[in-house]
C-alpha positions as CSV (number, residue, x, y, z in Angstrom):
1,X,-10.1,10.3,-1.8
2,X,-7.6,7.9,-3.8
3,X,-5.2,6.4,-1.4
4,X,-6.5,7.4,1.5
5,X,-7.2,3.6,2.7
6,X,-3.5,2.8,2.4
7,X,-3.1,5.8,4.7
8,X,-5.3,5.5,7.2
9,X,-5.1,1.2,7.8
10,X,-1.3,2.3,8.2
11,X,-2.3,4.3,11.1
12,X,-3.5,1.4,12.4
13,X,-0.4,-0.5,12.3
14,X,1.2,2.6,13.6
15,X,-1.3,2.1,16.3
16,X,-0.5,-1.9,17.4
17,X,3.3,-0.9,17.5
18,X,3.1,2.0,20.0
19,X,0.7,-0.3,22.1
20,X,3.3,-3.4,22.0
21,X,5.8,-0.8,23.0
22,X,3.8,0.8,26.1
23,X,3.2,-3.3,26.6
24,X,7.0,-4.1,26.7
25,X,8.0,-0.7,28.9
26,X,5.6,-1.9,31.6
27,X,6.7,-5.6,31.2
28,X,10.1,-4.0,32.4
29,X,8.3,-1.3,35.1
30,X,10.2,1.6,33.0
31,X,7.2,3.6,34.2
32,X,8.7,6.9,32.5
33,X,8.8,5.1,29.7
34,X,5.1,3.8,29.6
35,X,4.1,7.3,30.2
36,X,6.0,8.6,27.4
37,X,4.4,5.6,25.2
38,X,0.8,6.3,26.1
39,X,0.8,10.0,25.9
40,X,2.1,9.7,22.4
41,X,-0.7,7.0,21.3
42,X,-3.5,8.7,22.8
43,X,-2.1,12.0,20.8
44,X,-2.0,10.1,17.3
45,X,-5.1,8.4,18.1
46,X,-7.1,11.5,18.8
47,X,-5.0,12.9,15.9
48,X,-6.5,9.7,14.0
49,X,-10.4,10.3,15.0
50,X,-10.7,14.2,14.7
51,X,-9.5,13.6,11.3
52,X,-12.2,11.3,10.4
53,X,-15.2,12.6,12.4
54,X,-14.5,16.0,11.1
55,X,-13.6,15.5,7.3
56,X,-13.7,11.7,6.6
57,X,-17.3,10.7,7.9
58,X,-18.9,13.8,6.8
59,X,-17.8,13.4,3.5
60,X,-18.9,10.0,3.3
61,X,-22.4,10.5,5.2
62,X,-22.9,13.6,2.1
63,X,-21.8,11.0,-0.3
64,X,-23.6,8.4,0.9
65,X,-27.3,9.2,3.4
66,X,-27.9,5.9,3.9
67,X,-24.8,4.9,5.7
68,X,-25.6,7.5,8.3
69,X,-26.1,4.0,10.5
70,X,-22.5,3.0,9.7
71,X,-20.9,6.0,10.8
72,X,-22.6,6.5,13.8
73,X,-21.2,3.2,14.7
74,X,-18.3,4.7,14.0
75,X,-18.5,7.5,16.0
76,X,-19.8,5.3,19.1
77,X,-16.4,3.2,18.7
78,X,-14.5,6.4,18.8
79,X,-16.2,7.2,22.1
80,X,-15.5,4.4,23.8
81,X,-11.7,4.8,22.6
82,X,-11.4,7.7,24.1
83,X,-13.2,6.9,27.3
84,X,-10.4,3.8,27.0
85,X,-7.6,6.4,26.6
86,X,-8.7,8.7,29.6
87,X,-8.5,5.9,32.1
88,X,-5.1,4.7,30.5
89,X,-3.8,8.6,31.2
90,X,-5.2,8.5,34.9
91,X,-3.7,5.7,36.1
92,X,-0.9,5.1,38.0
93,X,1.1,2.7,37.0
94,X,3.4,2.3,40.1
95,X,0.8,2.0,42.2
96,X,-1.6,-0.6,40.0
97,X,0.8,-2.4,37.3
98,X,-2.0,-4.7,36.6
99,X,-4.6,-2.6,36.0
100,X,-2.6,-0.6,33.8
101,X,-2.0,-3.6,31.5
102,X,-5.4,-4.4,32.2
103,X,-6.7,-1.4,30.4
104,X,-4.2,-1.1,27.9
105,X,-4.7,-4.5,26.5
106,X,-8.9,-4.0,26.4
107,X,-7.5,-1.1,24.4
108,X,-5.4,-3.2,22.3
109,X,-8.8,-5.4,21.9
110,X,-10.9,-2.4,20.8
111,X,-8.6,-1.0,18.3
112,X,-8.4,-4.7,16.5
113,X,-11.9,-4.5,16.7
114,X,-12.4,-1.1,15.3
115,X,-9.8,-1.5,12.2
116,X,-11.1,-4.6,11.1
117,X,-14.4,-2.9,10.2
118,X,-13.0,0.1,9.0
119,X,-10.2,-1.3,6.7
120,X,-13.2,-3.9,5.7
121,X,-16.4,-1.5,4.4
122,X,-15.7,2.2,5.0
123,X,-12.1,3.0,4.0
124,X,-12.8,1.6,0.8
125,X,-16.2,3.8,0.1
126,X,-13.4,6.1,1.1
127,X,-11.6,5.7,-1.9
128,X,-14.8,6.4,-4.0
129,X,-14.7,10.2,-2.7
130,X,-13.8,12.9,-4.9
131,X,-10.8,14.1,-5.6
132,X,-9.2,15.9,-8.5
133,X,-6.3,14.4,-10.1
134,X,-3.6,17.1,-10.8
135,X,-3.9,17.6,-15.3
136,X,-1.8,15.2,-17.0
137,X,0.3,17.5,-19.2
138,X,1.6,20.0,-16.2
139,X,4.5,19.1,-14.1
140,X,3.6,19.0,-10.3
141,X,5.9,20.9,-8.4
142,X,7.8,19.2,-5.6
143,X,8.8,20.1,-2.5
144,X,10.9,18.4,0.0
145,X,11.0,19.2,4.0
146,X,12.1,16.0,5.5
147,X,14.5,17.0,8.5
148,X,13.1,20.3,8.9
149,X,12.1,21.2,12.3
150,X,8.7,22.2,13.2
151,X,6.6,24.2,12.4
152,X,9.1,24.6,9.9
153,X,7.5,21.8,7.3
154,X,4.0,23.1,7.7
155,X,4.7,26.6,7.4
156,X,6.7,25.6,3.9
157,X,3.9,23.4,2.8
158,X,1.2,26.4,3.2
159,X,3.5,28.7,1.8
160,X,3.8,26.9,-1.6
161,X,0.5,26.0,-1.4
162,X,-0.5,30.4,-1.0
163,X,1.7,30.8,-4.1
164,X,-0.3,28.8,-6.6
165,X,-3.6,27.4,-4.9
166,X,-4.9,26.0,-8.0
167,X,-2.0,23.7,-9.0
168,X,-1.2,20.2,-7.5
169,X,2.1,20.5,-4.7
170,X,4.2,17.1,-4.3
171,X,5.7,17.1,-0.9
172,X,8.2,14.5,0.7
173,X,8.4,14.5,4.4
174,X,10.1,12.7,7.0
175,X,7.0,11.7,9.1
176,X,3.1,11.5,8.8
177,X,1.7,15.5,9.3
178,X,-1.3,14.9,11.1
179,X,-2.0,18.4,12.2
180,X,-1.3,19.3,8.6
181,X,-4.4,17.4,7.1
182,X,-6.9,19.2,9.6
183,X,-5.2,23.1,7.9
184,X,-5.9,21.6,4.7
185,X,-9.1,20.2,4.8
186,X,-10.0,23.6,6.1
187,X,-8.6,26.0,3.5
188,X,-10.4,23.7,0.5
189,X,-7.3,20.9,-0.3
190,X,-7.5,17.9,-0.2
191,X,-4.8,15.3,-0.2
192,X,-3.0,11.5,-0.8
193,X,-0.5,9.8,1.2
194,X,1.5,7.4,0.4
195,X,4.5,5.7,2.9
196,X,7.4,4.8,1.4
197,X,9.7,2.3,1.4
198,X,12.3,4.2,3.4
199,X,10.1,5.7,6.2
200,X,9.1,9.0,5.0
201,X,6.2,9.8,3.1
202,X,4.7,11.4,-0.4
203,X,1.3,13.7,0.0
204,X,0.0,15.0,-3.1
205,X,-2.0,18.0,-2.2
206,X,-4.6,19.2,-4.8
207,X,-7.6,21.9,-4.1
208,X,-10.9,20.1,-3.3
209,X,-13.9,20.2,-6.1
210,X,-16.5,22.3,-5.0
């Protein structure tokens, strides 16, 4: 899937800034504000990993049988992430500080761990998986939901996307749609996404090859 590297090693700076800002709220005990941090990384994490171990991996494992190894690897990091993320959600911060900022920087360690070998063997096999580019001599339609409340974005995305299935959908958006990827991936499309320079991003949405 062209571009999808560049996607998903963002994620993982995405990743070591919500960590460094759950860091500096309980540097300051703002312990509404650490909760608020960590509930919203462990969301784009899990996010992060059902996307992978239900599309991504799968894709690659039926691309590629011997790396079977690899990904279960993978998948074994991915459990001890979450494991990491349930103990982060149970604890109480006013009552242990420390072993709050215990856990979230073996966290911090785990998810250094986990992108470097990601970003360094399997996002770029990534890259090598199939998909089609939209034909060269048709205009892709655009379509532009940034500021759009949801489920207002994803309901316009699937909408277009219902209207002409076969043909290639530009979309701008103000933020990374997570829970959009998993509705595509399971109505047949596949996509790219691209950040851009002023915070929002491009997906180019195409039906999968069968």
């Amino acid at each position: 899937m062209p571009g999808i590297s560049e996607s998903l090693s963002e994620h993982h700076r995405q990743f070591e800034q919500q960590i460094a800002a759950a860091q500096e709220a309980a540097g300051a005990r703002d312990w509404q504000s650490y909760r608020v941090r960590v509930a919203a990384l462990r969301e784009v994490l899990e996010a992060h990993i059902e996307l992978e171990e239900r599309h991504l991996l799968p894709a690659f494992e039926r691309a590629t049988p011997q790396a079977v190894r690899v990904t279960e690897a993978v998948r074994a990091e991915h459990a001890e992430i979450r494991t990491q993320l349930a103990r982060l959600a149970a604890a109480a911060p006013a009552v242990d500080p420390e072993g709050c900022r215990a856990e979230l920087e073996s966290l911090e360690l785990t998810l250094r761990r986990h992108a470097a070998q990601e970003e360094g063997m399997l996002y770029r096999a990534f890259e090598h998986l199939p998909l089609p580019e939209a034909p060269a001599e048709e205009a892709t339609p655009e379509l532009d939901v940034r500021g759009l409340e949801p489920p207002a974005p994803m309901m316009r995305i699937m909408e277009a996307l219902a209207r002409a299935p076969q043909q290639a959908l530009r979309v701008r958006i103000h933020r990374e749609p997570f829970p959009l990827y998993e509705l595509l991936a399971e109505r047949g499309f596949g996509w790219r996404t691209t950040p851009l320079a002023d915070g929002s991003y491009e997906l180019l949405i195409q039906r999968s090859a069968p």
